[in-house]
ZAMARGU-4260 file (C-alpha; in steps of 0.2 Angstrom, whole numbers, plus 5000, padded with zeros to 4 digits):
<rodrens>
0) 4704/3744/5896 | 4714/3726/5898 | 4712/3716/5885 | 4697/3705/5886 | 4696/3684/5891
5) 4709/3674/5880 | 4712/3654/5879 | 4728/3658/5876 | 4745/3668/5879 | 4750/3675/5862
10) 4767/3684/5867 | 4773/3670/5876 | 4790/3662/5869 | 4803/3654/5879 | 4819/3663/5884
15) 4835/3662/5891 | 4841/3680/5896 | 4857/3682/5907 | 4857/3690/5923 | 4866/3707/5923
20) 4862/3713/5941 | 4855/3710/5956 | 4852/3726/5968 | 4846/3724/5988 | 4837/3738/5992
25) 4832/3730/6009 | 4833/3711/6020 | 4822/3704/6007 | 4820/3715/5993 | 4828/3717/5976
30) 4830/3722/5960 | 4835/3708/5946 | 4840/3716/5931 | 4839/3702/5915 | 4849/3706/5897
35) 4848/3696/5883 | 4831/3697/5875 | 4829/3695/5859 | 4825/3710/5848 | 4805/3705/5846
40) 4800/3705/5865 | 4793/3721/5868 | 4783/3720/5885 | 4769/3732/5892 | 4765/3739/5908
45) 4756/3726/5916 | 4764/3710/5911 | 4775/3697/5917 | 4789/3685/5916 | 4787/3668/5924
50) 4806/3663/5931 | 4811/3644/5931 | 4820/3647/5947 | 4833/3631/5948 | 4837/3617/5935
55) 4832/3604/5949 | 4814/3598/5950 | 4813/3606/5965 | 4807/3622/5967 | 4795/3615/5952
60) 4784/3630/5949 | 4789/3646/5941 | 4787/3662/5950 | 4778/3676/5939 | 4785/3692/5943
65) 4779/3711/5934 | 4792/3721/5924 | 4792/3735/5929 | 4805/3741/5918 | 4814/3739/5900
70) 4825/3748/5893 | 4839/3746/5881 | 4837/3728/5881 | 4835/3725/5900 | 4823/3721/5910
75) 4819/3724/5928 | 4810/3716/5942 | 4806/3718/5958 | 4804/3703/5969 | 4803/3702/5989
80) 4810/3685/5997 | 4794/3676/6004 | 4802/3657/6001 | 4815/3648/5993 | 4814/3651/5976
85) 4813/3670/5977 | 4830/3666/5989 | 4838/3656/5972 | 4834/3670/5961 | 4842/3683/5975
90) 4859/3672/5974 | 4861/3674/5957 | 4876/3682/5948 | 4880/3691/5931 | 4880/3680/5919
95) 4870/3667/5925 | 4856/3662/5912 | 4838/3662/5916 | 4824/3652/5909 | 4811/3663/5908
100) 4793/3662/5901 | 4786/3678/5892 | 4781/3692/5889 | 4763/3685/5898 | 4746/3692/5900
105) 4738/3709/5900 | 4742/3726/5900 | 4735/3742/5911 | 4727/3753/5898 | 4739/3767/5891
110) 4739/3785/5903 | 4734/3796/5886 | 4735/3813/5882 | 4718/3819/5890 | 4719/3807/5906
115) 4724/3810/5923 | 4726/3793/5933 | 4725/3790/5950 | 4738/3776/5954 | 4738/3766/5971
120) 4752/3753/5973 | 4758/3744/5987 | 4776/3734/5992 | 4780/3725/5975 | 4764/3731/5967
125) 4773/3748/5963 | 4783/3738/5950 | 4769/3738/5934 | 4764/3754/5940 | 4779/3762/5938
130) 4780/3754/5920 | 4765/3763/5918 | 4772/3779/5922 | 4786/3777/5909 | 4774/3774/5894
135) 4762/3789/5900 | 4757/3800/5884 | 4766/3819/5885 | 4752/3827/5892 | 4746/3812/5903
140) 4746/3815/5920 | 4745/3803/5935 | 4745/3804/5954 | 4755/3788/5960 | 4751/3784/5980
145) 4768/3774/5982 | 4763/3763/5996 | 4781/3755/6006 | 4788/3749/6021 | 4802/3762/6025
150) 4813/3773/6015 | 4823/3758/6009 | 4811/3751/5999 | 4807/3767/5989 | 4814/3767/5968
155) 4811/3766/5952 | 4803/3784/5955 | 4819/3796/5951 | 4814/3794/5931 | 4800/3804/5934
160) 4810/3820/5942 | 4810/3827/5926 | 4791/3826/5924 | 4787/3830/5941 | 4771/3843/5934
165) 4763/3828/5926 | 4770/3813/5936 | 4767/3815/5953 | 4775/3802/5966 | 4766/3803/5985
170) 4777/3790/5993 | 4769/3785/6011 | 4779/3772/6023 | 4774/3762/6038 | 4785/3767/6046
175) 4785/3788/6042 | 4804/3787/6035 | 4798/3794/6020 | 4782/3804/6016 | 4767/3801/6023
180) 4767/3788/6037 | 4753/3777/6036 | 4741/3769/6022 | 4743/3774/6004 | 4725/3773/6002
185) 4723/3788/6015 | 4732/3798/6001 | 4722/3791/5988 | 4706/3796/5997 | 4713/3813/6000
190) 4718/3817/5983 | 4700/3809/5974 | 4692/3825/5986 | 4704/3836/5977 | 4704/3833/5959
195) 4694/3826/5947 | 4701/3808/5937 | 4697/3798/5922 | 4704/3781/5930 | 4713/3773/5940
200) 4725/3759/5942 | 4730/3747/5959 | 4741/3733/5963 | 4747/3726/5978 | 4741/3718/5993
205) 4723/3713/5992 | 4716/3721/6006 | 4724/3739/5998 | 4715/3734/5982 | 4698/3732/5989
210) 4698/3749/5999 | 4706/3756/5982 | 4689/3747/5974 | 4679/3754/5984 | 4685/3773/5982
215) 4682/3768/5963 | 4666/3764/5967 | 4661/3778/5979 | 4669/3792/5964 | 4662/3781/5950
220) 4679/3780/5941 | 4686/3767/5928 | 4696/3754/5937 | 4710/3741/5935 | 4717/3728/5946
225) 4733/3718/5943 | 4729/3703/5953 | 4746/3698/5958 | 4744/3678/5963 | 4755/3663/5964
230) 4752/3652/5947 | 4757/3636/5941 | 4757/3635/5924 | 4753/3653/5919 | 4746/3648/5903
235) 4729/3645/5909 | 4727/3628/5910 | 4730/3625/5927 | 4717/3634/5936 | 4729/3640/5951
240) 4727/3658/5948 | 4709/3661/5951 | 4698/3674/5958 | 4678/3674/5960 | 4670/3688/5946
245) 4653/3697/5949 | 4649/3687/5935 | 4647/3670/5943 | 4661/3664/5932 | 4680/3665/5939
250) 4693/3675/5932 | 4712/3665/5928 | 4726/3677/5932 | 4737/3674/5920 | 4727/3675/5906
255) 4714/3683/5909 | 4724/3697/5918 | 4734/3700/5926 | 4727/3715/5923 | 4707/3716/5921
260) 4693/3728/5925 | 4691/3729/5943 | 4672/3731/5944 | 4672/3712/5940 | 4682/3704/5954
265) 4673/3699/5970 | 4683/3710/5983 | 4673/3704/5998 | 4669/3712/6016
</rodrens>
């Protein structure tokens, strides 16, 4: 399960990797692929980097983005434009450095031998999900809902071709491009009357989370949430991150989670 409350982020170091790509997938999403780590960073599916997006004190904040990949000494994030600083990090070129923050919080729990996952991801949620995928345990099976807009926005899921038995990728779109045309959470709900799970896993927009909770709930099943929030510090001090926990208490994103166990996260009506 993630790891439990912290006061502190213990990975976290200061870096300046390079940019070696940037891919558009669609008007405003893409792909930034960063090189130039040092040998030590070694993230897990779950956590994040927090970008420094200009030198200027404006855009101040850093923008937390997953990783859903790295391989080879590159990482890969996934980022939709939603306001000027994801627009900077689009313009950027290879070879332009970035001041990044990280590797930072917690990790989904590892898809071992014995497991079969149920995975519901939505938009740029698919991004630690997919990271998830790639460090499943042979013999680990998972059933990914790969929730998108349209055909454009589908990747990351070709890696898994050659596990196809084990990892299986249900893509739905909204606008029936590709797959299923409707809610990945329709899938999920199919798939939980079919087959029998030891877990599952969501991220993405909150309203696909909560109905993702509640199939949880209703099948009785292990459950973690990435909680994907705009932060400020991303250290924990700030208290910009935070959701409301059946325990009366509040959870900090960042630290905390982003990944934690969803059966403690008010999801509301």
């Amino acid at each position: 399960m993630p790891v439990a409350a912290r006061g502190r982020q213990p990975e976290a170091k200061l870096l300046t990797p390079t940019v070696k790509s940037v891919v558009n997938l669609s008007e405003d999403l893409y792909l930034l692929i960063l090189e130039g780590f040092p040998e030590e960073f070694d993230p897990q599916p779950g956590m994040f980097l927090h970008l420094r997006v200009s030198p200027k004190d404006h855009p101040l904040l850093r923008r937390p983005f997953s990783i859903q990949d790295y391989t080879d000494g590159a990482a890969t994030l996934l980022i939709r434009v939603v306001g000027i600083g994801t627009e900077i990090l689009r313009k950027l070129r290879p070879g332009d450095r970035v001041d990044a923050l990280g590797p930072l919080g917690t990790r989904f729990s590892r898809i071992e031998k014995e497991d079969r996952v149920l995975m519901v991801g939505g938009g740029v949620g698919v991004a630690p999900l997919i990271a998830c995928c790639e460090s499943a345990k042979p013999g680990g099976e998972a059933d990914f809902c790969y929730g998108v807009r349209n055909e454009a926005e589908v990747q990351g899921v070709d890696a898994f071709k050659d596990r196809a038995e084990s990892i299986r990728i249900h893509v739905s779109t909204d606008d029936g491009s590709m797959g299923y045309k409707g809610f990945n959470t329709d899938v999920a709900a199919r798939l939980l009357q079919e087959n029998k799970y030891t877990k599952t896993f969501t991220c993405g927009p909150w309203i696909m989370m909560r109905k993702t909770a509640e199939l949880a709930e209703r099948y009785d099943l292990p459950f973690e949430a990435s909680l994907e929030v705009q932060m400020g510090c991303g250290l924990g001090a700030c208290l910009a991150c935070v959701y409301e926990s059946t325990e009366g208490s509040f959870i900090r994103s960042c630290i905390d989670g982003p990944v934690v166990d969803g059966r403690r996260v008010v999801w509301g009506d």
